[in-house]
Each structure stands twice: as C-alpha cells, then as structure tokens.
TORKOL-4160 file (C-alpha; in steps of 0.2 Angstrom, whole numbers, padded with zeros to 4 digits, m for minus):
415
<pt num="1" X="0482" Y="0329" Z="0530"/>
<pt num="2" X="0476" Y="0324" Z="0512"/>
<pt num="3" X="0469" Y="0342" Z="0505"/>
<pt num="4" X="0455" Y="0342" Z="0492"/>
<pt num="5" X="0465" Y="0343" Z="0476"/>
<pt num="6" X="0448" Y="0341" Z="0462"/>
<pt num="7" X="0432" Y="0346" Z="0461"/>
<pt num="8" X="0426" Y="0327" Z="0459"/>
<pt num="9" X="0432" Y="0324" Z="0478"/>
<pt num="10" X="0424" Y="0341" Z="0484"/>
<pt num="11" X="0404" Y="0338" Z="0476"/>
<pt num="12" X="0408" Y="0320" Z="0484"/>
<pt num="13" X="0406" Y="0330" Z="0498"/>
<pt num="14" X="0393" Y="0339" Z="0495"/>
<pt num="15" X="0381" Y="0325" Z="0491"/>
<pt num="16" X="0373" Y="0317" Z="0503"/>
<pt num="17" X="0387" Y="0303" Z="0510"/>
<pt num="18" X="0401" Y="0318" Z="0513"/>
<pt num="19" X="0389" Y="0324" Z="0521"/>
<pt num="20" X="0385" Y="0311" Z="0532"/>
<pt num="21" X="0403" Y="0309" Z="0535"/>
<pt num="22" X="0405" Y="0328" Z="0539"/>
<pt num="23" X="0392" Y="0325" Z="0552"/>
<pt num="24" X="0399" Y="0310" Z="0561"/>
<pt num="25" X="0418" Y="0323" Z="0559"/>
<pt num="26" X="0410" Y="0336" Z="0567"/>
<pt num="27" X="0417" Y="0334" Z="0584"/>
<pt num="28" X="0430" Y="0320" Z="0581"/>
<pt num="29" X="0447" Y="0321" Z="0591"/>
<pt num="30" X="0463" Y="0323" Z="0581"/>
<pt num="31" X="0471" Y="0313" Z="0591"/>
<pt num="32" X="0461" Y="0298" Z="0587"/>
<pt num="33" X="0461" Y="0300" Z="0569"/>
<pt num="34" X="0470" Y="0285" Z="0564"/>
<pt num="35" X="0455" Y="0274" Z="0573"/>
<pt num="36" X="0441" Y="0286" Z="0565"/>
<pt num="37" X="0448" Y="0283" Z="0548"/>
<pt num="38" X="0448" Y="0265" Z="0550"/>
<pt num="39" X="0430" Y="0265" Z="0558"/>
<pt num="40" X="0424" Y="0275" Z="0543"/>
<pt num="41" X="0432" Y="0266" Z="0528"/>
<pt num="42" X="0421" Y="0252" Z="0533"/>
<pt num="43" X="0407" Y="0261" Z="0526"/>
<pt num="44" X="0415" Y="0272" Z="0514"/>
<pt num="45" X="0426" Y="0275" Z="0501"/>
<pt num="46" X="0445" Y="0277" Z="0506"/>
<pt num="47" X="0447" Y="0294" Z="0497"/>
<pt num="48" X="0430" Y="0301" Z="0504"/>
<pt num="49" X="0436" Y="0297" Z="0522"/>
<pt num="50" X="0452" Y="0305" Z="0518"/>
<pt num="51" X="0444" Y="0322" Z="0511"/>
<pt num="52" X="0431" Y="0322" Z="0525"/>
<pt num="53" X="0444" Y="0321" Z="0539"/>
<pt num="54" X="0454" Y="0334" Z="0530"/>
<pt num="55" X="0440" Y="0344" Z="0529"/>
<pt num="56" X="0435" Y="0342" Z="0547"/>
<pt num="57" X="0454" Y="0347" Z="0552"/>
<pt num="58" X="0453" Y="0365" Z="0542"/>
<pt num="59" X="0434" Y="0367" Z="0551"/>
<pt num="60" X="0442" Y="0366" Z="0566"/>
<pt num="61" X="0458" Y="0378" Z="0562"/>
<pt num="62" X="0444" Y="0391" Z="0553"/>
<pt num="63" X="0436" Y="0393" Z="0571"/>
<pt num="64" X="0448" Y="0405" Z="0576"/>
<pt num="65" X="0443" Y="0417" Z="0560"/>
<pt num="66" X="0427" Y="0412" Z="0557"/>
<pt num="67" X="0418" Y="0405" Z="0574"/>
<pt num="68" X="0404" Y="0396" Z="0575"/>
<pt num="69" X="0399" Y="0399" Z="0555"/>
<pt num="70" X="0416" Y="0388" Z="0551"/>
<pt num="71" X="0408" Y="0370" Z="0558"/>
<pt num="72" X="0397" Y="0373" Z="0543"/>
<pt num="73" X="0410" Y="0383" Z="0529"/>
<pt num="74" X="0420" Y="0373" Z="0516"/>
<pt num="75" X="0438" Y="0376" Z="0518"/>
<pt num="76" X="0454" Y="0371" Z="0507"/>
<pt num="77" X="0472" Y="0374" Z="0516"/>
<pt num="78" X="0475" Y="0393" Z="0507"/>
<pt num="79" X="0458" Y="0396" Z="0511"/>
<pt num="80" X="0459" Y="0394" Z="0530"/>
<pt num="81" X="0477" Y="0404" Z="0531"/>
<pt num="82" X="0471" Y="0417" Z="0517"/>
<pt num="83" X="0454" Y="0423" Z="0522"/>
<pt num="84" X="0450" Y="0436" Z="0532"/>
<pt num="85" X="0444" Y="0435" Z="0551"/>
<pt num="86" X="0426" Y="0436" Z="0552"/>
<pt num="87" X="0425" Y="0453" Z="0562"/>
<pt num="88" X="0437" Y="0461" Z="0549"/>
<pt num="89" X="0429" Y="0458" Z="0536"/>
<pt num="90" X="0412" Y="0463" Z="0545"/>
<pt num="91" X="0418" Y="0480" Z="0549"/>
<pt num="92" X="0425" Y="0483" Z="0531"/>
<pt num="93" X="0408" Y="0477" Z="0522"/>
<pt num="94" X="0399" Y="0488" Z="0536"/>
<pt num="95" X="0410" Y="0502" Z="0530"/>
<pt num="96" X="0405" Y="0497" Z="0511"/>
<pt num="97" X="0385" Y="0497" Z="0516"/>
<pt num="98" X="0386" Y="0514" Z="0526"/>
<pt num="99" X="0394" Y="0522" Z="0510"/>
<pt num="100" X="0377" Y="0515" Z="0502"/>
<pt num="101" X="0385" Y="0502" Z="0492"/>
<pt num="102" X="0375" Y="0490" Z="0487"/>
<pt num="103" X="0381" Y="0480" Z="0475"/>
<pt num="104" X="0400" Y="0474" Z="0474"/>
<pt num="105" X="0413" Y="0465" Z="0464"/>
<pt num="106" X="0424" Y="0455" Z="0476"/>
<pt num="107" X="0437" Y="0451" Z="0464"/>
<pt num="108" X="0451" Y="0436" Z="0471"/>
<pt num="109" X="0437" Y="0431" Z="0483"/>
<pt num="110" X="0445" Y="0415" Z="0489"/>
<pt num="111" X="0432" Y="0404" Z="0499"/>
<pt num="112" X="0422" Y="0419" Z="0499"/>
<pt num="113" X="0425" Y="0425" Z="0518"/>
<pt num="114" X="0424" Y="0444" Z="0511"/>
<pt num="115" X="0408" Y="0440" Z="0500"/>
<pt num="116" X="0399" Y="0433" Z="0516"/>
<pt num="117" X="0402" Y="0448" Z="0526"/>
<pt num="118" X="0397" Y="0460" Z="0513"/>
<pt num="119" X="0379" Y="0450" Z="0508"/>
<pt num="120" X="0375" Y="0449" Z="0528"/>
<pt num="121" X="0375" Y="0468" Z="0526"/>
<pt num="122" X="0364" Y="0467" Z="0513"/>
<pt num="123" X="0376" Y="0471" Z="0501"/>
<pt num="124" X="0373" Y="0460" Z="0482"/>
<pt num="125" X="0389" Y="0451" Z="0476"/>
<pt num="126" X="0399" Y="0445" Z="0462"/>
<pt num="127" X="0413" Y="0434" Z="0469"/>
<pt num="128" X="0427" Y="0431" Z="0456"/>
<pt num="129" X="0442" Y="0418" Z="0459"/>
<pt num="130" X="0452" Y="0411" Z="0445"/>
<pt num="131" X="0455" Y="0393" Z="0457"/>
<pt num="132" X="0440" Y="0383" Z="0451"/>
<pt num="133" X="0442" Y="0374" Z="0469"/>
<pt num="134" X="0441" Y="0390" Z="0478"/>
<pt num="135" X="0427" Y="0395" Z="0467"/>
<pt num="136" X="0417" Y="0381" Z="0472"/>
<pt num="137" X="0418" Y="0382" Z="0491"/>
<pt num="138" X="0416" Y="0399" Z="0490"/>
<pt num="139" X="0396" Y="0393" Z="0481"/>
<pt num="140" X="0395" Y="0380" Z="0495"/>
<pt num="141" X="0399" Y="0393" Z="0508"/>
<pt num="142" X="0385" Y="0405" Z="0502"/>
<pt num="143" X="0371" Y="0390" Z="0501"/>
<pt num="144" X="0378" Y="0385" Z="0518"/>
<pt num="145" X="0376" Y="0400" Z="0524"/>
<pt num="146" X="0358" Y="0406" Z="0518"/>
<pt num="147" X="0366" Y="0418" Z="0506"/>
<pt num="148" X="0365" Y="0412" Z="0490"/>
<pt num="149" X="0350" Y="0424" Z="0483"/>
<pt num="150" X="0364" Y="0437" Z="0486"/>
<pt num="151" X="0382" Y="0428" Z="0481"/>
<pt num="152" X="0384" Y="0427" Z="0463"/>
<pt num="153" X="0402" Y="0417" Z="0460"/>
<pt num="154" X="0413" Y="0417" Z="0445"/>
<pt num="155" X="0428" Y="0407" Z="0440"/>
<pt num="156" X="0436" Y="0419" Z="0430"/>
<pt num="157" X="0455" Y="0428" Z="0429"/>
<pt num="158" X="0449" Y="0444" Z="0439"/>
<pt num="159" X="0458" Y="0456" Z="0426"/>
<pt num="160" X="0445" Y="0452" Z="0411"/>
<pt num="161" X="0430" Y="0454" Z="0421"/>
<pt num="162" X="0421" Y="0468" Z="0419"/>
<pt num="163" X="0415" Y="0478" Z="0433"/>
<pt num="164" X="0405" Y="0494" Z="0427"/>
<pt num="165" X="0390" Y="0495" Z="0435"/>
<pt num="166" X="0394" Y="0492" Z="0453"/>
<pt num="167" X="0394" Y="0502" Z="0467"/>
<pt num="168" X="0410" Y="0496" Z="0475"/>
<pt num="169" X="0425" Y="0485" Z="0470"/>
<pt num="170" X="0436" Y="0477" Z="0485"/>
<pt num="171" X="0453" Y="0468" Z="0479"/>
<pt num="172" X="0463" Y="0456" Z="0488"/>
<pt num="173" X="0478" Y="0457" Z="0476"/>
<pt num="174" X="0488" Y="0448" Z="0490"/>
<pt num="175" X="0479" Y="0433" Z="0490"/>
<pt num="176" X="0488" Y="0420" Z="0480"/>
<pt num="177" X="0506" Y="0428" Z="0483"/>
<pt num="178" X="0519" Y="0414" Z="0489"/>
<pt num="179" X="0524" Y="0414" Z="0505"/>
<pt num="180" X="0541" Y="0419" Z="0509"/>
<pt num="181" X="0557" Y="0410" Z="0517"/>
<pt num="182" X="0558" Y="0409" Z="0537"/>
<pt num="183" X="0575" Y="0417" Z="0535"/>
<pt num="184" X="0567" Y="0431" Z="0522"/>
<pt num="185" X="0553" Y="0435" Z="0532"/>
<pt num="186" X="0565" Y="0436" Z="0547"/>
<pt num="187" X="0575" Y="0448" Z="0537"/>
<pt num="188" X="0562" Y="0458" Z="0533"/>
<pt num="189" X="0556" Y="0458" Z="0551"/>
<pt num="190" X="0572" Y="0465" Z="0557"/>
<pt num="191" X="0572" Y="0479" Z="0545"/>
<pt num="192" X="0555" Y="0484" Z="0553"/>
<pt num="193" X="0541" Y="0481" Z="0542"/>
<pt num="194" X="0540" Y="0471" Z="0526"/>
<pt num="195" X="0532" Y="0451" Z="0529"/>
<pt num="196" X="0517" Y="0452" Z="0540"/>
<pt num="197" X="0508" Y="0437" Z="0547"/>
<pt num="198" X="0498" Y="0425" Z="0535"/>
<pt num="199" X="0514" Y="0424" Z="0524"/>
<pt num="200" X="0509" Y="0441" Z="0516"/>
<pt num="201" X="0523" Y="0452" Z="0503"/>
<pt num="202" X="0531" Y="0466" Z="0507"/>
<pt num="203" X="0533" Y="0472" Z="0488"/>
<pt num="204" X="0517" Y="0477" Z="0481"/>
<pt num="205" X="0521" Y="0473" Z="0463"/>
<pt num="206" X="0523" Y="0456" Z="0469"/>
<pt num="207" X="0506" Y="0454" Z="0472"/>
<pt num="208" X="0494" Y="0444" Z="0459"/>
<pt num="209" X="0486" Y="0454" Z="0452"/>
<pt num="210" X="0501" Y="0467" Z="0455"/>
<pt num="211" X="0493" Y="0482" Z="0466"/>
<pt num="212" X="0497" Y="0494" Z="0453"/>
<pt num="213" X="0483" Y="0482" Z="0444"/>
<pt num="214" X="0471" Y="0485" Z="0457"/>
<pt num="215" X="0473" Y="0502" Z="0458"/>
<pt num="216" X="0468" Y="0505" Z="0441"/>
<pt num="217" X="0454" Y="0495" Z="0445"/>
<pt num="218" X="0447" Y="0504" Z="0461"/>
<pt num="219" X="0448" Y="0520" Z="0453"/>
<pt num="220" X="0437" Y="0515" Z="0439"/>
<pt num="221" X="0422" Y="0511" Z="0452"/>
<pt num="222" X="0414" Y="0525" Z="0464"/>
<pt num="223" X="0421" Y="0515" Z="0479"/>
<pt num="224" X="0435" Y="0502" Z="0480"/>
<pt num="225" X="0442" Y="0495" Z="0497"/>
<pt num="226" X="0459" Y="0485" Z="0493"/>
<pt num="227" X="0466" Y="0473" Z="0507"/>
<pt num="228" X="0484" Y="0474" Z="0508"/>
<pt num="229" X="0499" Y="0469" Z="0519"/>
<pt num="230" X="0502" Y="0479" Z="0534"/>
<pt num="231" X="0518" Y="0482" Z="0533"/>
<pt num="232" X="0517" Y="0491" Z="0515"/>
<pt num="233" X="0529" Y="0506" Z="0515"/>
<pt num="234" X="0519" Y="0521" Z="0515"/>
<pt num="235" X="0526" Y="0529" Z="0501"/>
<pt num="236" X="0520" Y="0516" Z="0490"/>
<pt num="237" X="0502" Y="0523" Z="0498"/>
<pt num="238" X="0492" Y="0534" Z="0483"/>
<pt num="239" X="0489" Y="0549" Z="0490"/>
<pt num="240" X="0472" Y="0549" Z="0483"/>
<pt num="241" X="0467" Y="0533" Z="0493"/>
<pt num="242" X="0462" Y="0534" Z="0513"/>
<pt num="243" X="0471" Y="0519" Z="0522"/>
<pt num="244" X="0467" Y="0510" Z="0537"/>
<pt num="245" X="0475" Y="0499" Z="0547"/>
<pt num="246" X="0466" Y="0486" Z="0557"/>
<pt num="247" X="0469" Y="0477" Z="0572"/>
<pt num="248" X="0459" Y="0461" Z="0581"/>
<pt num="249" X="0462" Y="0458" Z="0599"/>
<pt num="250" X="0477" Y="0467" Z="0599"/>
<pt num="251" X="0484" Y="0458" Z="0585"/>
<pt num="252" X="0487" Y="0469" Z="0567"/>
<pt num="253" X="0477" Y="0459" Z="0552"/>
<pt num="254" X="0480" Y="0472" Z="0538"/>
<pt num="255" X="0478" Y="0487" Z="0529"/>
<pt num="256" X="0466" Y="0494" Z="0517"/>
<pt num="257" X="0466" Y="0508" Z="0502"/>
<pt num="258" X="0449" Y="0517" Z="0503"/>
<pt num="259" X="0445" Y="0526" Z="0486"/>
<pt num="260" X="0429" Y="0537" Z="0486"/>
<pt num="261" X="0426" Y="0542" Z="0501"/>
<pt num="262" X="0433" Y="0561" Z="0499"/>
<pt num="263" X="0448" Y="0557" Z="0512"/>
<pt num="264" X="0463" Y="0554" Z="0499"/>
<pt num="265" X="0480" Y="0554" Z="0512"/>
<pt num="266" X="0471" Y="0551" Z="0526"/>
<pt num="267" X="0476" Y="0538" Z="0538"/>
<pt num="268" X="0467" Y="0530" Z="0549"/>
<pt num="269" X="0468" Y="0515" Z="0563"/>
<pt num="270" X="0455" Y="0504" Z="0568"/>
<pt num="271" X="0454" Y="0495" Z="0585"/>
<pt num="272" X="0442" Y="0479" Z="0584"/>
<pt num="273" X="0434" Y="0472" Z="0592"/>
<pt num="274" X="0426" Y="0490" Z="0600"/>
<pt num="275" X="0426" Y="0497" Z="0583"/>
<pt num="276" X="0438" Y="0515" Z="0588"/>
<pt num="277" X="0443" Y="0522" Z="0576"/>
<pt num="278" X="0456" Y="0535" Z="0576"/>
<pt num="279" X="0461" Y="0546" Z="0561"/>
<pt num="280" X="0477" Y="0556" Z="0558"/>
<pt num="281" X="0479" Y="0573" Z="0558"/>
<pt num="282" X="0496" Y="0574" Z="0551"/>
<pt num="283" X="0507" Y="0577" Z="0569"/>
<pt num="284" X="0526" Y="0578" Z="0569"/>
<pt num="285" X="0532" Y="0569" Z="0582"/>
<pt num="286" X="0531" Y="0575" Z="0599"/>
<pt num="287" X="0549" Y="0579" Z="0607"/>
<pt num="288" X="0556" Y="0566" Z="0618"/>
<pt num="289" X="0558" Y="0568" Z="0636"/>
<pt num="290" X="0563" Y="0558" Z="0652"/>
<pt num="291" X="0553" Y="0543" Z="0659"/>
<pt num="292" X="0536" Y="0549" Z="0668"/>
<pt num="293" X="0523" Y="0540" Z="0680"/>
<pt num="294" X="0513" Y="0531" Z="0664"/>
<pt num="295" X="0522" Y="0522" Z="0650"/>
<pt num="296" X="0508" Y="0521" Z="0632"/>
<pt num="297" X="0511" Y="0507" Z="0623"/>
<pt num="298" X="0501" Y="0510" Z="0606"/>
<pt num="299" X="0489" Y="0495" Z="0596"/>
<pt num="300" X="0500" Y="0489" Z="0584"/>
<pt num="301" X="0486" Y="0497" Z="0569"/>
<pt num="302" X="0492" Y="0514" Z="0579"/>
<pt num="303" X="0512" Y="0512" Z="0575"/>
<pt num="304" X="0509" Y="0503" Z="0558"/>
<pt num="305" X="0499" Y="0519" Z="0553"/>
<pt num="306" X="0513" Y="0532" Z="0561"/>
<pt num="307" X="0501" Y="0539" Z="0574"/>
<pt num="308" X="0508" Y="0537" Z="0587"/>
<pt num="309" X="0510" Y="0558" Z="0590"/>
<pt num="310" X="0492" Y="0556" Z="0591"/>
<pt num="311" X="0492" Y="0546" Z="0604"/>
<pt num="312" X="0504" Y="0557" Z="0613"/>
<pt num="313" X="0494" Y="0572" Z="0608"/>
<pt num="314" X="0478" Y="0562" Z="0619"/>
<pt num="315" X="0488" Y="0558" Z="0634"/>
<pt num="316" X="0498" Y="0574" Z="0634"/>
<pt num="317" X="0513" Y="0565" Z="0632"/>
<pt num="318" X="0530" Y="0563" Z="0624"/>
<pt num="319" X="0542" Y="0548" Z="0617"/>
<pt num="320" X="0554" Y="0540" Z="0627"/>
<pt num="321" X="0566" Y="0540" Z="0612"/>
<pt num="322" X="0563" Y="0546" Z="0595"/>
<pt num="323" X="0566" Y="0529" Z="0587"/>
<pt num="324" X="0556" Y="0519" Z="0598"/>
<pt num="325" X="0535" Y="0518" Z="0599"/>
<pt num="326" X="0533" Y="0522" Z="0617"/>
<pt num="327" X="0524" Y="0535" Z="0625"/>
<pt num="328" X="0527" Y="0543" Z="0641"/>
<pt num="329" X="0516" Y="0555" Z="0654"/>
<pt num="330" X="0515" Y="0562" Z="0671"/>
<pt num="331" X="0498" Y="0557" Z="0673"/>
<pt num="332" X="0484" Y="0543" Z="0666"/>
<pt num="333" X="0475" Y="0550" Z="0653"/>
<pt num="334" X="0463" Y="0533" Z="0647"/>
<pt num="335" X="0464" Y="0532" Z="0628"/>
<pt num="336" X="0460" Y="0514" Z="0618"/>
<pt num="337" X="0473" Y="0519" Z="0607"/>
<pt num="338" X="0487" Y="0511" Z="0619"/>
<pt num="339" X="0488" Y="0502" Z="0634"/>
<pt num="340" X="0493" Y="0511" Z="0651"/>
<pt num="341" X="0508" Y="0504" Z="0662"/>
<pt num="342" X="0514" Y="0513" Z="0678"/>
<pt num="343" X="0532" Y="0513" Z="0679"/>
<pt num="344" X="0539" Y="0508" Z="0696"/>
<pt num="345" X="0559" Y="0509" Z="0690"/>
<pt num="346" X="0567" Y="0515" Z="0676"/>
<pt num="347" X="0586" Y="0509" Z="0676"/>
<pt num="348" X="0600" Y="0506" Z="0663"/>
<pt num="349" X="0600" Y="0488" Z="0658"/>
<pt num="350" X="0611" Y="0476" Z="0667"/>
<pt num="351" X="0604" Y="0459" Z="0669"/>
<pt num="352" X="0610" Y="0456" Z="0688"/>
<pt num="353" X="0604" Y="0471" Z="0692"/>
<pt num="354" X="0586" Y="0465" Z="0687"/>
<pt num="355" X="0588" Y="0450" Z="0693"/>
<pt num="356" X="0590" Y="0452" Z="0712"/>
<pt num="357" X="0578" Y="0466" Z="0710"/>
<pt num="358" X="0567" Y="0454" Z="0705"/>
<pt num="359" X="0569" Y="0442" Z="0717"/>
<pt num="360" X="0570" Y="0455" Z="0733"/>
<pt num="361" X="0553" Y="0459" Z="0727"/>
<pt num="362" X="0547" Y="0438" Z="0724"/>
<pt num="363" X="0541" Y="0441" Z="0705"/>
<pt num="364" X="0537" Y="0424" Z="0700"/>
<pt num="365" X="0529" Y="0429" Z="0684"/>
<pt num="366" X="0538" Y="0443" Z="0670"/>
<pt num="367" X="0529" Y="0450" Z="0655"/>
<pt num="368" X="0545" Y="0456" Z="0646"/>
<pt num="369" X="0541" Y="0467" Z="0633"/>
<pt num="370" X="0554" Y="0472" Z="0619"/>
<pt num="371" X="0557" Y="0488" Z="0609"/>
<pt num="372" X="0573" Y="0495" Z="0601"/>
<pt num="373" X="0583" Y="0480" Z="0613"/>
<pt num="374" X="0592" Y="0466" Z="0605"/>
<pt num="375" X="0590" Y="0453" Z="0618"/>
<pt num="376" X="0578" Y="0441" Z="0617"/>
<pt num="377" X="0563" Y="0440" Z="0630"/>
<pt num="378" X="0564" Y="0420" Z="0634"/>
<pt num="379" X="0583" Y="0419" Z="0634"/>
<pt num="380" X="0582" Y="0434" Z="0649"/>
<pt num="381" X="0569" Y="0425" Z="0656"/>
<pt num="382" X="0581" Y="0409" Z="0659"/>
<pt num="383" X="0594" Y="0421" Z="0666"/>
<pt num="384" X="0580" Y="0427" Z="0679"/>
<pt num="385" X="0576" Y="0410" Z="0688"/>
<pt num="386" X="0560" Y="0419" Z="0693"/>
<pt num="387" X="0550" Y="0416" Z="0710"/>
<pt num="388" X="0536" Y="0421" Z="0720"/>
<pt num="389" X="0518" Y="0426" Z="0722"/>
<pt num="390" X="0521" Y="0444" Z="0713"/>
<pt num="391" X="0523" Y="0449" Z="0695"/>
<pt num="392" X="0529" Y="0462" Z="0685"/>
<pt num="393" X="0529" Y="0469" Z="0669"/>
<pt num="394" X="0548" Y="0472" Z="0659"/>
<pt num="395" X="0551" Y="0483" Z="0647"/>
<pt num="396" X="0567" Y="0482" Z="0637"/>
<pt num="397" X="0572" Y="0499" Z="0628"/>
<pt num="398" X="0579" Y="0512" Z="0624"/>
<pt num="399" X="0580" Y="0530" Z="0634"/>
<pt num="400" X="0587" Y="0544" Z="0624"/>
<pt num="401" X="0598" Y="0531" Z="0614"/>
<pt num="402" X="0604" Y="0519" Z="0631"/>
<pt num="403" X="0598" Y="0504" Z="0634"/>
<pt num="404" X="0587" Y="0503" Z="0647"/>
<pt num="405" X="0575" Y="0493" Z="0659"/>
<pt num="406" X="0558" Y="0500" Z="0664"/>
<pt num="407" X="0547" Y="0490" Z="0678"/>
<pt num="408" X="0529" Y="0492" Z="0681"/>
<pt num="409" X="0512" Y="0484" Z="0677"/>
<pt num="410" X="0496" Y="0487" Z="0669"/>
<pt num="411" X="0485" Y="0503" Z="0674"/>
<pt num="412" X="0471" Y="0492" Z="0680"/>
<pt num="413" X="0482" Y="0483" Z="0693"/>
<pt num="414" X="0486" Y="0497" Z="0703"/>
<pt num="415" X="0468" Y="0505" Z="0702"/>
C-alpha cells in the first residue's frame, strides 16, 4: 500500500478529483487492484490513484471499528490501528454527557474517532494532535461527518495547550507509543498481562505524553477520562481515579482512569455491546473447591479488572484453582458477567485418554479452551484426528494445581 505521507497528497483528495476517485474506490475488489490502478491513471495523476487506493484499502480495514461511517472517514495507517472502536468510544462520550460535560479537550485525538463520539452526544470539542496529517483527517472526518459546528481541531504538542475552562479532559497518552517486538510482546504475554492488542505498552511511563503527564493533567479539570492499555499493573492505578475496563463482543479493548466522578479506587467492567456494567466491591477471592455442574468463564474486562470473586459471589460459586480464572457451581445462576458451560467429564489430562473419549462419542468439532495449561489448542487438536456429527467443548486447566481436562458445552446447548 502507498500511505499518504504530506498534506499536499491528502487536500488532493479532498478536492473534487480525489473525490471522484474515492467514489469510483468505493466498492473496488483488492484483488483487482493492479487492473484498477491501471484503468484509473488513464485519467489521473499516478500519485493521486496511488493515495486514493490506499485510502480505499484503510476504508475498508476501518469498517470493523467504525461501520458504515468509515466509507465516508479519512484514515492514515496509525489512525485505522490506533483509534478506538466506534461503540467504545460511544459508551465513554455517553458517560462524559451524563456527567453533564459539555465541552471537552480531546488531547492526542488522532483521526478524531474519540472527538466524533463525544460531539454526537452533543458534547463541544477541542481535538489536539501534534501530527499535522492526523490533524487534518481528523477536520475532514468532522465535515464528513456533519460535525464540524461542534469539532474544533488543533495541531499543537498537547502539553502547551491550555485547557482551563472545560468541563472534561480525555487523554490517549498511548496513542503514538511504538509498537513492540513479536518476541517482546510474546514475553509480556506469558508473564500475564503487559502488551495488549493494537501494539499497546505495558510501561506507562513509556507512554507519549508519559501517563504521569496525563495524570497531572486530568486532575486539573472537573472530569478527565484517560484511555489506557488493559493490561496496566494495577498498582500503577491512582487510587484517586475509578478505572474501567471495557470489553466489545467479547474481546477486551482497554481501560480508562475516571477522575471526578466521587468513586476514586473503584473498579469497574463494562460488557459492550449490552452496556452491563459491573462494579467492584473489593471481595477476597472465594475458596476453591472441586469441579460442580456449571463451569463460569468470566468477560475478559471481568479478570483484567480482578473481579472475578464477584462473579463467584452472583453465581454462588467458588474457583477451580486459586491461580486460574474459572468459576465453578452446582447450579446455573445466569449472570452476563461470564459465560455458562456444563461440564460433562472432569479428568486428569492425558491426550489418549481424550482422544478415544472423543471419538467413542463422534465429536467432529472441539472448542479447546486454555487456562493455566501449556499445551497449545491447535497442536492437540492435530493429535485428536476428530470426527463426527457432535461437538464439544475442552477445557485445559488446572484443578487444585493438576493438570486437568474438563468436557462440556455452552448452557444454551443443553437448554
């Protein structure tokens, strides 16, 4: 892909050839894009075609964040991988309004995902980015939009502007931190927490602005929202900050420091898209205990914000192992926090062993799920040769410190 680089290629698109060109892109093939660029620099300028088709490509990839709105947003490469999804940044700016903010400084702002949100709550905006290029899709994206009356963007370094007299700040400090090594962030991984998805840090203080900076700044302003990593250590948390951790489909986007709203030390996850939202109330962990009818595995926002005791608390339940982030119960207890599993077998692990089980009962399809187990999912899954019209769900773990295999399937299946 050729990436916009300059601001002369970018206005090229917004006048009105681009945009003829981005018309024409709109629903163009990938596959075909070696015969579309020739078509098109009949008409047009080599570098234009080049910028347009690049463009067209992160439209595309923005989909997945953004929907229907990203055929229509203007994208560079960090933008697409940086911003945040659409429905996140609608439940924070939804937060920010019901706090009765109305205006905000959205400092790093990027291609001005976070600013969009926030004005279509009705919420006024002052977008700051220090990358000119950024800086001018986030402006194309608010026209594009029909949000300009309420998007205000400045190309500035975030730590000279001035922000007295707003209701809010919010602070992506994470924003333009490098990416880390496959084998770094596969380190990290192991170790539990540390590199989340998008390429995020696992040191704060490596953060541009560092999150000490943005710290400073939140407290200075009646509310602050500051969007950061998931996997942050949570005793680099401030006590006087709520944090919440969100999750989308399943899938944990990130966390974010609330100052201002009277709840400093309280955590919180939220579930997206249904919105449930379930707060801490400071639980040790429940005892563990042996294996029940119903194995809980918690929303990853749940475990990254250590409540899983109050899960266990809902479903009356107790942990499988005190290292690992299942739940266990006698009886279904429906809860939104976790998804439900009755368990058929619970056995030590012993691959054989699963295997014929497997195949006496014709499984043809295995979720294999992993916790506290070094072997990998798809390698066992070779070893398995599975077949048949059933299927089944694996869970490789650990009981009271052994490695074990528990059998089952979704709560739904057997209602």
């Amino acid at each position: 892909m050729v990436p916009m680089t300059d601001l002369d290629t970018f206005s090229a698109l917004l006048a009105p050839e681009g945009q003829q060109l981005l018309a024409a892109l709109r629903d163009y093939d990938p596959a075909d894009e070696l015969a579309t660029a020739t078509r098109l620099r009949r008409d047009h300028p080599a570098p234009l075609v080049s910028a347009a088709l690049g463009q067209a490509r992160l439209r595309q990839r923005a989909a997945a964040k953004f929907g229907a709105d990203a055929a229509r947003m203007y994208f560079t490469p960090n933008g697409v991988e940086q911003s945040t999804r659409a429905p996140v940044a609608a439940h924070r700016a939804a937060r920010l309004a019901a706090l009765g903010v109305r205006t905000l400084a959205d400092l790093c702002c990027g291609i001005g995902g976070d600013a969009l949100a926030s004005a279509r709550a009705g919420v006024r905006v002052l977008a700051v980015d220090r990358d000119p290029l950024a800086c001018a899709a986030a402006r194309a994206n608010a026209e594009a939009l029909g949000l300009a009356d309420l998007i205000e963007v400045r190309c500035a370094d975030v730590t000279e502007v001035d922000t007295a007299g707003y209701d809010a700040v919010f602070v992506d400090p994470a924003r333009r931190t490098k990416a880390p090594t496959r084998g770094a962030a596969r380190s990290a991984s192991a170790r539990g927490g540390g590199w989340a998805t998008g390429g995020r840090v696992f040191d704060p203080e490596a953060y541009s602005p560092p999150l000490s900076w943005a710290i400073g700044a939140a407290r200075t302003a009646p509310f602050a929202a500051l969007k950061i990593a998931p996997g942050v250590p949570h005793e680099a948390l401030p006590e006087d900050a709520e944090t919440e951790w969100i999750s989308d489909a399943g899938d944990v986007k990130e966390a974010v420091l609330w100052f201002g709203t009277g709840r400093g030390g309280v955590r919180r996850a939220t579930l997206l898209p249904a919105g449930d939202s379930l707060v801490g109330a400071g639980l040790p962990d429940p005892e563990p205990g042996r294996v029940g009818d119903w194995l809980y595995e918690p929303d990853g926002a749940v475990i990254r914000a250590h409540l899983v005791a109050d899960v266990a608390e809902q479903v009356d339940g107790r942990l499988i192992d005190p290292t690992i982030a299942y739940v266990t119960a006698d009886r279904l207890v429906p809860t939104p926090y976790a998804t439900a599993y009755a368990i058929t077998d619970v056995l030590p692990f012993n691959v054989k062993k699963l295997k014929a089980l497997l195949r006496e009962r014709g499984v043809g399809v295995a979720v294999i799920k992993k916790r506290g187990s070094a072997v990998e999912p798809e390698e066992l899954r070779r070893k398995l040769k599975l077949a048949g019209p059933h299927s089944c769900t694996v869970f490789l773990t650990r009981v009271a410190g052994a490695p074990t295999m528990l059998l089952g399937h979704p709560a739904a299946e057997g209602a």
